[in-house]
DSSP file (Angstrom, degrees, kcal/mol; ACC not computed):
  #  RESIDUE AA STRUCTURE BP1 BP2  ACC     N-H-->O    O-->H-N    N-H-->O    O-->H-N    TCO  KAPPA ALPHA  PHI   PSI    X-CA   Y-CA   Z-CA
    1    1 A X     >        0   0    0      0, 0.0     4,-1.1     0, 0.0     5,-0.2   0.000 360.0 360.0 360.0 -24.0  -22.5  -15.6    3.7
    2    2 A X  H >>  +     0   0    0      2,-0.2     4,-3.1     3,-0.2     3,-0.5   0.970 360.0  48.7 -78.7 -69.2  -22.6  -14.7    7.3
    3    3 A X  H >>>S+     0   0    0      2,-0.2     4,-1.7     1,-0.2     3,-0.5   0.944 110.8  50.4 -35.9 -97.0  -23.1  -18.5    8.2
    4    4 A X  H 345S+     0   0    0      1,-0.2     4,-0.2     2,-0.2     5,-0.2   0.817 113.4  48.0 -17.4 -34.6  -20.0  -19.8    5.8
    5    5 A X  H XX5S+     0   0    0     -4,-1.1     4,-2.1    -3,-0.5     3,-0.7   0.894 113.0  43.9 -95.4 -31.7  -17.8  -17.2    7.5
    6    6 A X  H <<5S+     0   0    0     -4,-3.1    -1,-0.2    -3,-0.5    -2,-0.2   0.572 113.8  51.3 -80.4  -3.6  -18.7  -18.1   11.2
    7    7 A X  T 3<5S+     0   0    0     -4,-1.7    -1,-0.2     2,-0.2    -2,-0.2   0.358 114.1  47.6 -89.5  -8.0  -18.4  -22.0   10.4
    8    8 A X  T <><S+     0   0    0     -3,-0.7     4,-3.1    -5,-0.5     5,-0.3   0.848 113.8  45.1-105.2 -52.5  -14.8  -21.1    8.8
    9    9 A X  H  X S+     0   0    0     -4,-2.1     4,-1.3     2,-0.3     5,-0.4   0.921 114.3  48.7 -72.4 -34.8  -13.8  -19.2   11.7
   10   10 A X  H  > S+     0   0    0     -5,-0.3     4,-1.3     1,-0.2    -1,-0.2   0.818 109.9  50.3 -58.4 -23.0  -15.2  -21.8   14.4
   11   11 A X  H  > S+     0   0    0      1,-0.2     4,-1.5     2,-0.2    -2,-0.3   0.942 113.5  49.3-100.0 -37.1  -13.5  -24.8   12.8
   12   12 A X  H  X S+     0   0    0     -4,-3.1     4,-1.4     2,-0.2    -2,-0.2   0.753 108.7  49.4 -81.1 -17.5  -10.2  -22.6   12.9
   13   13 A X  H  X S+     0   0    0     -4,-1.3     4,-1.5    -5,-0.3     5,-0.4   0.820 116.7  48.0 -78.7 -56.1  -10.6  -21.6   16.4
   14   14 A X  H  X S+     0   0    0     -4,-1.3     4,-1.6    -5,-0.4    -2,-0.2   0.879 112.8  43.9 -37.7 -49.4  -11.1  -25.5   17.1
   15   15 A X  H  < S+     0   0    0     -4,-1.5    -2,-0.2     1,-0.2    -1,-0.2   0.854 109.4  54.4 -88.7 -29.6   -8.8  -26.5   15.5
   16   16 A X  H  < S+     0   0    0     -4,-1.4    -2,-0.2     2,-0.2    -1,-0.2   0.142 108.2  52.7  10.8 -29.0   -6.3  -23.7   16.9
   17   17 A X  H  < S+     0   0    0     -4,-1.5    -2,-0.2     1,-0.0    -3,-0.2   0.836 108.0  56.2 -97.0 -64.1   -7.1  -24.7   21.0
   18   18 A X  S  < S+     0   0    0     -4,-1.6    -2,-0.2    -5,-0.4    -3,-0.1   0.384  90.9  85.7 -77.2   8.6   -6.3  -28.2   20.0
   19   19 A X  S    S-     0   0    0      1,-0.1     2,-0.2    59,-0.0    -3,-0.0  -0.462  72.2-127.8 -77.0 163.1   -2.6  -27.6   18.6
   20   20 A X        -     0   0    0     -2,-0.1     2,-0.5    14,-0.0    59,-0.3  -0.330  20.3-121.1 -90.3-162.6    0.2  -27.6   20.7
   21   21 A X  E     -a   79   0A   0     57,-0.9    59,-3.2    -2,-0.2     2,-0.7  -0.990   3.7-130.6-144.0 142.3    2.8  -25.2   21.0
   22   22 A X  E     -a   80   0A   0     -2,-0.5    59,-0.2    57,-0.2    57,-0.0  -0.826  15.0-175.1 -81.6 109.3    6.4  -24.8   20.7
   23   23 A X  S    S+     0   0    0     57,-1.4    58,-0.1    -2,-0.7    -1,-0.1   0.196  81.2  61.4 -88.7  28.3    8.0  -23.3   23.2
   24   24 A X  S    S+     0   0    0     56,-0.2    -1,-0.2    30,-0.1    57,-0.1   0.785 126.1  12.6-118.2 -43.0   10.9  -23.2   21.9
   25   25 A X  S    S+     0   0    0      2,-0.1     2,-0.6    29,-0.0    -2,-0.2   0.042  90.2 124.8-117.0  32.0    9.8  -21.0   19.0
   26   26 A X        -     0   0    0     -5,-0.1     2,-0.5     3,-0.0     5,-0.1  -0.714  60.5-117.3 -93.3 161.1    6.7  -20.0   19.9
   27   27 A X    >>  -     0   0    0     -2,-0.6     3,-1.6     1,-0.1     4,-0.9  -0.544  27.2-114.0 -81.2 124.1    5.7  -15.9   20.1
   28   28 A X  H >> S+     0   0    0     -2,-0.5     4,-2.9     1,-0.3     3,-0.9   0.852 122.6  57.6 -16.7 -45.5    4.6  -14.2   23.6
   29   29 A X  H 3> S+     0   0    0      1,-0.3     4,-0.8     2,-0.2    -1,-0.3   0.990 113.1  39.1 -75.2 -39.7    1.1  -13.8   21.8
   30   30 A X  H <4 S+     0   0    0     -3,-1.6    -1,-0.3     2,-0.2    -2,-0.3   0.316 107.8  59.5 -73.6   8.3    1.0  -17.7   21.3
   31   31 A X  H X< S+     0   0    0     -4,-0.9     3,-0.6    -3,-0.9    -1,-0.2   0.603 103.7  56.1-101.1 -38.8    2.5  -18.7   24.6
   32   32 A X  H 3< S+     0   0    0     -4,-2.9    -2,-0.2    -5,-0.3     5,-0.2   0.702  89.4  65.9 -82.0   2.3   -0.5  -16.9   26.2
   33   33 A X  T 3< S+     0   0    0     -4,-0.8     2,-0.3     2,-0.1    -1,-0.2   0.113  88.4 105.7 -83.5  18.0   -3.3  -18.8   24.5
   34   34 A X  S X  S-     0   0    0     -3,-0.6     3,-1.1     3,-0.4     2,-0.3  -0.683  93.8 -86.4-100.3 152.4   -1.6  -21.4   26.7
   35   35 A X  T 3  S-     0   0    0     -2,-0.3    39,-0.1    39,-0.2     3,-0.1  -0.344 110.1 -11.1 -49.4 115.1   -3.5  -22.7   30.3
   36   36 A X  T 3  S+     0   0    0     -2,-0.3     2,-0.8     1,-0.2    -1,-0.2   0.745 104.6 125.9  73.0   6.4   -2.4  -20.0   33.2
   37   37 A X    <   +     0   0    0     -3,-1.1    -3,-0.4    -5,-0.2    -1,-0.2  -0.742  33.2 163.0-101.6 111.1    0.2  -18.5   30.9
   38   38 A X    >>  -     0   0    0     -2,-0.8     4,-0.9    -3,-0.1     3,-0.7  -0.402  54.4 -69.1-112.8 179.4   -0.5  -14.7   30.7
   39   39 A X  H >> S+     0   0    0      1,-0.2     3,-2.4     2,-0.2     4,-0.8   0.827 130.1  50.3 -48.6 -77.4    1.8  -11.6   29.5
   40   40 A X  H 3> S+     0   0    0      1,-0.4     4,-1.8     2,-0.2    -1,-0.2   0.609 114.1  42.3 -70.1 -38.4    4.2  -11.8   32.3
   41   41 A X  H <> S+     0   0    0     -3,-0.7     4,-1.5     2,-0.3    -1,-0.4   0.631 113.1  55.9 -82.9 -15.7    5.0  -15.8   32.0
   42   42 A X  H <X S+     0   0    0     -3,-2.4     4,-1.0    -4,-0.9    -2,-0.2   0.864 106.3  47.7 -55.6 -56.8    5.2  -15.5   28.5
   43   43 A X  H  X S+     0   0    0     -4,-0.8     4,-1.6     2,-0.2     3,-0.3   0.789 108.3  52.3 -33.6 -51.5    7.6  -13.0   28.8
   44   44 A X  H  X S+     0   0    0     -4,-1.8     4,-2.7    -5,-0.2     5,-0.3   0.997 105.2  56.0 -43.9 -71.8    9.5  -15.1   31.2
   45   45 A X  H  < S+     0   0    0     -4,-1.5     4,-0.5     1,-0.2    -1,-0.2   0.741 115.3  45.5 -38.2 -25.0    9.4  -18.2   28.5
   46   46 A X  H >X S+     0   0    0     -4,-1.0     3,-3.0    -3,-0.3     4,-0.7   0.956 110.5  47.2 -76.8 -70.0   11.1  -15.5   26.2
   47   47 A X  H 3X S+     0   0    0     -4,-1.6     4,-1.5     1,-0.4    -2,-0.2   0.657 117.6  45.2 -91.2 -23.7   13.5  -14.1   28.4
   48   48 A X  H 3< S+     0   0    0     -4,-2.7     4,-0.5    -5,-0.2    -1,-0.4   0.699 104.5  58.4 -84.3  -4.0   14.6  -17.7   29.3
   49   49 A X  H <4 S+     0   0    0     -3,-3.0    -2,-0.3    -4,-0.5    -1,-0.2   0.496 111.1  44.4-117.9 -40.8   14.7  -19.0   25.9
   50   50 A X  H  < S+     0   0    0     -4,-0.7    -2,-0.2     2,-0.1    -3,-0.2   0.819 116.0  46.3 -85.7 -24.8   17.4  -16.1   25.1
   51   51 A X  S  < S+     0   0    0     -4,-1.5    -2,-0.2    -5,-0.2    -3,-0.1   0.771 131.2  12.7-100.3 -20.9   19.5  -16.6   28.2
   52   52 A X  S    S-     0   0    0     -4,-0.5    -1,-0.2     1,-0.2    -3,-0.2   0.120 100.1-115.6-130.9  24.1   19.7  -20.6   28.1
   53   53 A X        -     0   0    0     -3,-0.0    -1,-0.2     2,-0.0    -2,-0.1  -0.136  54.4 -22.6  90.7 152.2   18.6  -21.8   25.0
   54   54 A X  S    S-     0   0    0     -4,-0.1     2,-0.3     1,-0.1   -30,-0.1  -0.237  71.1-103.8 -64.9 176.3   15.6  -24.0   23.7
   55   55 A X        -     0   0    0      1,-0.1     3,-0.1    26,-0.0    -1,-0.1  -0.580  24.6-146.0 -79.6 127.1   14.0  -26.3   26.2
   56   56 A X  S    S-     0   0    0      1,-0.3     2,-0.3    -2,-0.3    -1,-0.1   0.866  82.3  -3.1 -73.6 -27.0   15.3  -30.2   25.5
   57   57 A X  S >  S-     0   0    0      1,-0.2     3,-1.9    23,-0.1    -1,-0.3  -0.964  86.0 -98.6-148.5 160.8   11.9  -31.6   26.6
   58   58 A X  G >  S+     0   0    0      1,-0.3     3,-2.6    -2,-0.3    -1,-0.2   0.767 108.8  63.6 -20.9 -84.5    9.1  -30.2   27.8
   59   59 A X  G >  S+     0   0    0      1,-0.4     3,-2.3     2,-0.2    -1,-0.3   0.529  84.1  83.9 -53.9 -28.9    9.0  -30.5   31.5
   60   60 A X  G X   +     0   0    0     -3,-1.9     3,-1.7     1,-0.3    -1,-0.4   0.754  69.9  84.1 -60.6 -18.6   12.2  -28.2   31.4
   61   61 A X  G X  S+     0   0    0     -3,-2.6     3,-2.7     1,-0.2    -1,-0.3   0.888  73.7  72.0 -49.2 -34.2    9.5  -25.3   31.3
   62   62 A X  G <  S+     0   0    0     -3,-2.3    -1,-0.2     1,-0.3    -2,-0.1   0.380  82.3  68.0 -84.1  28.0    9.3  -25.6   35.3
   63   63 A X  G <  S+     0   0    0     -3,-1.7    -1,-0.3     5,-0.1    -2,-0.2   0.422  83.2  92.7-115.4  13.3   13.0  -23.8   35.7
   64   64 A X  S X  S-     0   0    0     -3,-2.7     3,-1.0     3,-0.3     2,-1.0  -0.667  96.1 -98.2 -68.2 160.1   11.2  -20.3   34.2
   65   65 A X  T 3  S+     0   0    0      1,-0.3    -1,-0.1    -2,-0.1    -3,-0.1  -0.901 100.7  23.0-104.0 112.4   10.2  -18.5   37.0
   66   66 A X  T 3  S+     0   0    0     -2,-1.0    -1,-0.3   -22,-0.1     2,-0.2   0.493  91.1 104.8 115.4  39.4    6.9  -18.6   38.1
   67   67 A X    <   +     0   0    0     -3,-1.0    -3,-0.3    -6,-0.1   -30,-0.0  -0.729  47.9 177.5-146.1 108.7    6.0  -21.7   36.6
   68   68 A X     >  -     0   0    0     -2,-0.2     4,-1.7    -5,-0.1     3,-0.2   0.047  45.6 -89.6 -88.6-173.9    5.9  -24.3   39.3
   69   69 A X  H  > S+     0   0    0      1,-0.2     4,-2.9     2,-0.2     3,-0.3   0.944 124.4  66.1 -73.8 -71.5    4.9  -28.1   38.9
   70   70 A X  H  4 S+     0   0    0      1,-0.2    -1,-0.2     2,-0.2     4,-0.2   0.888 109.4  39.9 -39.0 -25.5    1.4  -27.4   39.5
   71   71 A X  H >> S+     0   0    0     -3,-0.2     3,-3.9     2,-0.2     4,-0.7   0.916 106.1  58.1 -71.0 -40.0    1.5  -25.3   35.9
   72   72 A X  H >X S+     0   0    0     -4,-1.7     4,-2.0    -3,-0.3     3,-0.7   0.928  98.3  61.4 -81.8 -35.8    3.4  -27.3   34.1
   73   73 A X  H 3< S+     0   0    0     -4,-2.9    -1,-0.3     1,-0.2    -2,-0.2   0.771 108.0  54.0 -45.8 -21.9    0.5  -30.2   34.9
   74   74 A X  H <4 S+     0   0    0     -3,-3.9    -1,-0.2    -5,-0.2   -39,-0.2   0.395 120.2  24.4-118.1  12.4   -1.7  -27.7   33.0
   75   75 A X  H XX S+     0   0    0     -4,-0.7     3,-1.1    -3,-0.7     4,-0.8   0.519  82.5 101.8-116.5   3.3    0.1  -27.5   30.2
   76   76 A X  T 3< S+     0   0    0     -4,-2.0     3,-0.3     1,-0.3    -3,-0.1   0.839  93.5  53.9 -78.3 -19.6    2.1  -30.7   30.0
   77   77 A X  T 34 S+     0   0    0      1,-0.2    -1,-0.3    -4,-0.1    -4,-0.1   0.404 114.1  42.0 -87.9  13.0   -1.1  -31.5   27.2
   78   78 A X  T <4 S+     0   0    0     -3,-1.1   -57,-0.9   -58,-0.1     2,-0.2   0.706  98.9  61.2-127.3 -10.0   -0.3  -28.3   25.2
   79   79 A X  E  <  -a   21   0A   0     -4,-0.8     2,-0.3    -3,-0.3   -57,-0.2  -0.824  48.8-178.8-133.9 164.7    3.1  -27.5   24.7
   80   80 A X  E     -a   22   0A   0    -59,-3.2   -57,-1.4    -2,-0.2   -56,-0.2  -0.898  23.8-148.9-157.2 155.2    6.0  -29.9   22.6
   81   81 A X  S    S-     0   0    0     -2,-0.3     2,-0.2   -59,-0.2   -59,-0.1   0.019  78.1 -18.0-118.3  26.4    9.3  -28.5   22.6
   82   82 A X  S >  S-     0   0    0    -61,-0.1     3,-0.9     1,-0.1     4,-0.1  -0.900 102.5 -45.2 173.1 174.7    9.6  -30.3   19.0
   83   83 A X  T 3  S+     0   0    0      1,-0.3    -1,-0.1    -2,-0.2    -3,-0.0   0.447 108.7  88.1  57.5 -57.7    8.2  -33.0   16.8
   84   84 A X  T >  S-     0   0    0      1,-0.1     3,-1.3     3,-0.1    -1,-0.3   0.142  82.5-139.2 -72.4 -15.7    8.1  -35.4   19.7
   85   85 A X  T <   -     0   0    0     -3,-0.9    -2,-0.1     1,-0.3    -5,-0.1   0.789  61.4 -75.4  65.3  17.7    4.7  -34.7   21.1
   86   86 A X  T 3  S+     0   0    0      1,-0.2     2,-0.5    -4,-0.1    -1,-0.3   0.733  90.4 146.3  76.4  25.0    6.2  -35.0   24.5
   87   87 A X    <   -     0   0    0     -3,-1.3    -1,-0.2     1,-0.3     3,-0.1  -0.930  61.7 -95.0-139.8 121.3    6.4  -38.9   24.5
   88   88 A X        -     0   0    0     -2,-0.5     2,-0.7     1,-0.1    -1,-0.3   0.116  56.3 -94.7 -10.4 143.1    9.2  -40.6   26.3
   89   89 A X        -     0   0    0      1,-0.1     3,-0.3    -3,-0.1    -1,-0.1  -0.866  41.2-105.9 -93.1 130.0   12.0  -41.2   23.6
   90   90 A X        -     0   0    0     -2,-0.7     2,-0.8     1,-0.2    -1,-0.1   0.375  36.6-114.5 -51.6 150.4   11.9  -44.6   22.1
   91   91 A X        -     0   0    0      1,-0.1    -1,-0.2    -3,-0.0     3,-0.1  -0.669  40.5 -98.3-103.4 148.1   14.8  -46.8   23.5
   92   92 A X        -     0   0    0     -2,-0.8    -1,-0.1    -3,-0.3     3,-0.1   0.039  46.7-111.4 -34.1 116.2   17.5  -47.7   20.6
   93   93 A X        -     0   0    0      1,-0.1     2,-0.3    -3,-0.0    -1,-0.1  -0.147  41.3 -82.8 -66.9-177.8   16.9  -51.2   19.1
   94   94 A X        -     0   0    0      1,-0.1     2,-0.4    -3,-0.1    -1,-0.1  -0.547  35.3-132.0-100.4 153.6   19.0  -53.6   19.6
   95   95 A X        -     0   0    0     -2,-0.3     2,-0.6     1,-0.1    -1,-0.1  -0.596  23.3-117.5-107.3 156.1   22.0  -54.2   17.8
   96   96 A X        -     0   0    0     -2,-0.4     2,-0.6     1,-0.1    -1,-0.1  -0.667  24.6-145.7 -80.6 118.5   22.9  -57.7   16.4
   97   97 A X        -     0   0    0     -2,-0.6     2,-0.8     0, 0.0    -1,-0.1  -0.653  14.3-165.9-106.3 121.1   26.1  -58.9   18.0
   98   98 A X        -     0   0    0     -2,-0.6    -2,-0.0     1,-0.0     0, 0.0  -0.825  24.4-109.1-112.1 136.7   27.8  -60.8   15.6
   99   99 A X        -     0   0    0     -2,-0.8     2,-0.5     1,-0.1    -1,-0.0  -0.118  31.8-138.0 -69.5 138.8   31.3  -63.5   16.7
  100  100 A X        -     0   0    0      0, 0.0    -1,-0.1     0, 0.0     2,-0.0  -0.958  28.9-107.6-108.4 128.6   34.5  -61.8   15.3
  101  101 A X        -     0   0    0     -2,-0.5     2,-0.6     1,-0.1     0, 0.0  -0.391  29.4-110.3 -69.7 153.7   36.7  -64.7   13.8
  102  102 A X        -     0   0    0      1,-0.0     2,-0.3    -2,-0.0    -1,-0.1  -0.574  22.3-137.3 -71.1  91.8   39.8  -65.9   15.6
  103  103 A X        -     0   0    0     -2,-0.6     2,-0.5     2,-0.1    -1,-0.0  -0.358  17.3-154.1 -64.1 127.8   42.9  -65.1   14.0
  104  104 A X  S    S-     0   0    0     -2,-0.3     2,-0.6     1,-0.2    -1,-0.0  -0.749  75.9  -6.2 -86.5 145.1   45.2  -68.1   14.0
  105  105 A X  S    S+     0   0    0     -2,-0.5    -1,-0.2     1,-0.2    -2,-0.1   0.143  87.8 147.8  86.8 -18.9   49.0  -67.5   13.9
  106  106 A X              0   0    0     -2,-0.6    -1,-0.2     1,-0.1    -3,-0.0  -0.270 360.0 360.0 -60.3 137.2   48.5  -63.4   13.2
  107  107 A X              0   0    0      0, 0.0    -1,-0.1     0, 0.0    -2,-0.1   0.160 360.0 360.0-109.3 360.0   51.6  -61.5   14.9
C-alpha cells in the first residue's frame, strides 16, 4: 500500500513540475513553485495583476518589479498567460479577393 501511494504521489508531483502556469489566475502559492519566484515576487505578480490587469502575453511579466529579463528567461518555459502556450500568434489567412462587377449606366 505504501508503494501504490508513493507511485501516485510521484507521478502527480511529475506531472505538476511539468504544467505551466497562469499568471493571470494563478495563486501566490502556485506562482512560487515557479523558477526564482519566491513569496515576495509572487506577491508582486498579485499586486500587479490588481492594479493593471491580466498580462496579454507572457513576456509582459518583466514590468512587475523585480523581475528583470534575466527571470523571465527562467520562466519563459513555465508560465502561459492563457491557452496559447506562449507561441507567437498565428498570422490571419489570407482572404480571397474577389472582382466587384462594374455597374454600367447606375446613377
Amino acid at each position: 500500500m505504501k508503494r501504490v501511494l508513493f507511485v501516485l504521489v510521484s507521478l502527480f508531483s511529475f506531472v505538476y513540475a511539468f504544467a505551466l502556469v497562469n499568471i493571470n489566475t494563478a495563486s501566490k502559492r502556485e506562482l512560487q513553485s515557479l523558477p526564482n519566484i519566491g513569496p515576495v515576487k509572487a506577491k508582486a505578480i498579485e499586486d500587479y495583476r490588481r492594479e493593471h490587469g491580466n498580462f496579454k502575453k507572457a513576456e509582459d511579466i518583466i514590468k512587475v518589479k523585480g523581475i528583470g529579463s534575466a527571470t523571465y528567461e527562467k520562466l519563459k518555459n513555465h508560465i502561459t498567460v492563457g491557452n496559447t502556450l506562449n507561441k507567437p500568434a498565428a498570422s490571419p489567412s489570407p482572404r480571397k479577393k474577389y472582382a466587384v462587377p462594374a455597374t454600367i449606366g447606375v446613377k
